[in-house]
Structures are given as structure tokens and as C-alpha cells.
MARMARVEX-483897 format. One line per 2 residues: for each residue x, y, z of N, C-alpha, C, O, CB. Coordinates in pm, whole numbers. Each point is the difference from the previous one (the first is absolute). Glycine has a CB too. Example, Ala and Ser with C-alpha at 12.3 -4.5 7.8 and 13.67 -1.06 7.14 Angstrom:
# residues 2
1319,-569,780,-89,119,0,90,120,0,104,-2,66,-293,-115,59; 154,222,-197,82,119,6,-77,109,73,51,111,17,67,-174,-232
//
This chain:
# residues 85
3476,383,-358,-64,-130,-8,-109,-8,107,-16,61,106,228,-167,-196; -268,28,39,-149,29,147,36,-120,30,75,-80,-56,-324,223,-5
151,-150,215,34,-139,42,-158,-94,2,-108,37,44,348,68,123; -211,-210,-218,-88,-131,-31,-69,53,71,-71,90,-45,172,-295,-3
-106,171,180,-86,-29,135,-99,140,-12,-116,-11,39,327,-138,142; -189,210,-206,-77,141,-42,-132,-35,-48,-104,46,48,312,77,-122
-202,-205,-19,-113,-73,-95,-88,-95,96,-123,-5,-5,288,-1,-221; -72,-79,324,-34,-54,48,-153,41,71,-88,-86,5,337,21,-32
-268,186,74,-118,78,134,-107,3,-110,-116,-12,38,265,209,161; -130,-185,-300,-133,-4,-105,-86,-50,-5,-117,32,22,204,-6,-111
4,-196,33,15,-100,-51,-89,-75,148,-98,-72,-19,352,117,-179; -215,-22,304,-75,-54,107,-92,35,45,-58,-60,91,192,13,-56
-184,188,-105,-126,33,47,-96,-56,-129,-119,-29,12,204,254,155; -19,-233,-272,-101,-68,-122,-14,-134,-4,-89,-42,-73,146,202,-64
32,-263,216,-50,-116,50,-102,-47,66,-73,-95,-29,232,113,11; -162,75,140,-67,-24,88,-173,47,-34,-101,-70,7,350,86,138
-234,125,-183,-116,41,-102,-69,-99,-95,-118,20,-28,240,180,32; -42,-325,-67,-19,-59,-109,-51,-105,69,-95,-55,-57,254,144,-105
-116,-152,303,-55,-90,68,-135,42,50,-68,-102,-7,288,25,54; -277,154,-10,-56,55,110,-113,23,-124,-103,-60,30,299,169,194
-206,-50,-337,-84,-28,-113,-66,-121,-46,-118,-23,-28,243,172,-14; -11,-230,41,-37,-130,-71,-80,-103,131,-81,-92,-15,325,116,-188
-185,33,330,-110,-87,106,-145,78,-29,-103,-65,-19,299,4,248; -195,152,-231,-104,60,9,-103,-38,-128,-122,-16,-6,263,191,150
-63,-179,-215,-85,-56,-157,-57,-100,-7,-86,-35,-80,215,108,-30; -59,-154,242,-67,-175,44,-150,25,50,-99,-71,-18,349,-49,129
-238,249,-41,-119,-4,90,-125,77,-57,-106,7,61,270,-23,134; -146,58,-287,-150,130,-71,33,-74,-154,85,-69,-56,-72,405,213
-106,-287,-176,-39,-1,-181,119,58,-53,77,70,65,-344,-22,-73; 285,-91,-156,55,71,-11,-48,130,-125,68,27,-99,80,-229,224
-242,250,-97,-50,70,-65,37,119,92,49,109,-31,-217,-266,-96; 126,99,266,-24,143,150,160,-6,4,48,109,31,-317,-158,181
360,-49,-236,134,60,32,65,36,-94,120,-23,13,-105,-85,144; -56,176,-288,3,73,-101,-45,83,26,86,81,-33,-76,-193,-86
-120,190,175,-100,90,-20,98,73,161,8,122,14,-309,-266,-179; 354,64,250,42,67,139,169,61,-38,61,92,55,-233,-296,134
212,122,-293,129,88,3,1,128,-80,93,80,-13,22,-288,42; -263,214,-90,-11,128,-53,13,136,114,3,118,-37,-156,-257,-149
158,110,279,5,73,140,88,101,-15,-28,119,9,-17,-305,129; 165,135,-163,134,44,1,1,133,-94,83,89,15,17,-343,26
-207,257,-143,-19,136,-64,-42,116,83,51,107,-33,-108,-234,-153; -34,130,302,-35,95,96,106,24,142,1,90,84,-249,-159,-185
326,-45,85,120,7,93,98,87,-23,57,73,81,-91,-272,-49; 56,183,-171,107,72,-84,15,150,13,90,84,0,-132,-259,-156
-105,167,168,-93,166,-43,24,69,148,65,104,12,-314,-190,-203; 188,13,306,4,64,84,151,21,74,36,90,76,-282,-159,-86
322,-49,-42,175,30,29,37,172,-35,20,93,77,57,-382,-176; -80,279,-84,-7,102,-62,4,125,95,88,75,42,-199,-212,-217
-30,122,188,-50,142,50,73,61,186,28,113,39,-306,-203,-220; 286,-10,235,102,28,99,130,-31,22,36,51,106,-200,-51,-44
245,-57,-113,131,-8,-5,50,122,-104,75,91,35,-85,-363,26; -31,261,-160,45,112,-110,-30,81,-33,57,82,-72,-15,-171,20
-192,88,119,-21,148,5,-45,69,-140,23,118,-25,157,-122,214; -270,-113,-303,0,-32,-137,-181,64,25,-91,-31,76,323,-231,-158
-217,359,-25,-178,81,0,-47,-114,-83,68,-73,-71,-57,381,57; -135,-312,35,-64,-97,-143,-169,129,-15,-65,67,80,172,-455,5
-110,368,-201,-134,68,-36,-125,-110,13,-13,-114,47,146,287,-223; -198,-95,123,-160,-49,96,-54,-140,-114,-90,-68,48,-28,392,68
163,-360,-240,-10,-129,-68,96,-69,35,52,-40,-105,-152,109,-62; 171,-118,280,92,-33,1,-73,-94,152,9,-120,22,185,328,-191
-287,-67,283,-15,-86,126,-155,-61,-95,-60,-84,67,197,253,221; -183,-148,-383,-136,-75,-41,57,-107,-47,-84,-90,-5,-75,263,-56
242,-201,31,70,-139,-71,22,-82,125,-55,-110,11,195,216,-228; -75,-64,298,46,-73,157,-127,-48,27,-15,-122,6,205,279,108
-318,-54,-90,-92,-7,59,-89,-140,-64,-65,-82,64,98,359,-2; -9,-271,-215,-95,-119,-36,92,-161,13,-36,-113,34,-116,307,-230
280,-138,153,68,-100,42,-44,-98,175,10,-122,15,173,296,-195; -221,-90,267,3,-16,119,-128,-67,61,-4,-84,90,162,267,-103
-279,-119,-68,-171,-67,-67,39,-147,-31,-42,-90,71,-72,325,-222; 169,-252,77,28,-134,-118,63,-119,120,-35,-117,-9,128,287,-273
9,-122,398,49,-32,66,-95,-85,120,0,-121,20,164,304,-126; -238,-83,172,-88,-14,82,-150,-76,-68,-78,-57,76,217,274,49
-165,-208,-271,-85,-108,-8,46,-160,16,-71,-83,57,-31,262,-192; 241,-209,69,61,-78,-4,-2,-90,117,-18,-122,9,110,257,-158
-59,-9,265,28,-58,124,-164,-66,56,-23,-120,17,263,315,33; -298,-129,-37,-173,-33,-11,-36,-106,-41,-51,-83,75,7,267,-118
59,-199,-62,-8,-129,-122,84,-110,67,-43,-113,22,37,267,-264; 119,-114,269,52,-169,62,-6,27,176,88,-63,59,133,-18,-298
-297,149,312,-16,-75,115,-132,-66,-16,-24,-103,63,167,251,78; -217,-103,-209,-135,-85,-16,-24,-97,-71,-112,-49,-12,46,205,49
198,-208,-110,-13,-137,-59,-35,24,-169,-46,-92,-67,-51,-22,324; 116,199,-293,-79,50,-139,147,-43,-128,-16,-26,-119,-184,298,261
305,-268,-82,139,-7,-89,4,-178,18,-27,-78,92,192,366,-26; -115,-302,-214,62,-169,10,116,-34,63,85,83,32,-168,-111,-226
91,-81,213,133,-59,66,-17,-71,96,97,-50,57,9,205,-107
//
């Protein structure tokens, strides 16, 4: 039998995650806080590649790479006032 509380360490990090989003969603567009949790795709990647030790071929860092373009205009775009909200 497992024990409940097990679930529990998850469960409290996806709360707090869920808070910490939704303040944040108060404060930017929400176009840029759509476009910023796309992040988490190059996070993933670079986890990947040093924790596990996971090869990726060379369409794989051009995907990251434009992903990462798209990112940084974004970011551009809303410090200069160019995004709604």
C-alpha cells in the first residue's frame, strides 16, 4: 500500500507553481505569459542533455534554437510596450 502523504510533495509543488503563475498572469499580458511558458521547452532540452545524458541530432537543436528566436522577440516586444494588456 503506498502512503497518501507520498502524493502529498507533488501536490505541493503544483500548488504553489499554480499560484506563482496565476500572480504572474496578473502582471504581463497574457499573450507574453503564453509565449514565456513556452520556455519550459528549452528547459526540458537542456535538462535532457545533462542529467540523462540524451544525444539529440542537429534538427532537434534548430527547433530549440527557433523556439528560443520566437522567445526573445516576444521578450523585446513586451519590454517596449508593443504587446497588449
Amino acid at each position: 500500500m503506498i502512503n497518501p502523504l507520498l502524493c502529498a510533495i507533488p501536490v505541493s509543488f503544483d500548488i504553489v507553481a499554480s499560484t506563482i503563475n496565476l500572480i504572474s498572469l496578473t502582471m504581463v499580458a497574457g499573450s507574453v505569459y503564453s509565449m514565456m511558458r513556452g520556455f519550459i521547452v528549452p528547459v526540458t532540452f537542456v535538462y535532457s542533455m545533462v542529467f540523462l545524458k540524451k544525444k539529440f541530432s542537429w534538427h532537434n537543436f534548430l527547433a530549440i534554437g527557433l523556439i528560443m528566436i520566437g522567445l526573445v522577440m516576444v521578450f523585446f516586444a513586451s519590454i517596449s510596450g508593443n504587446s497588449t494588456g
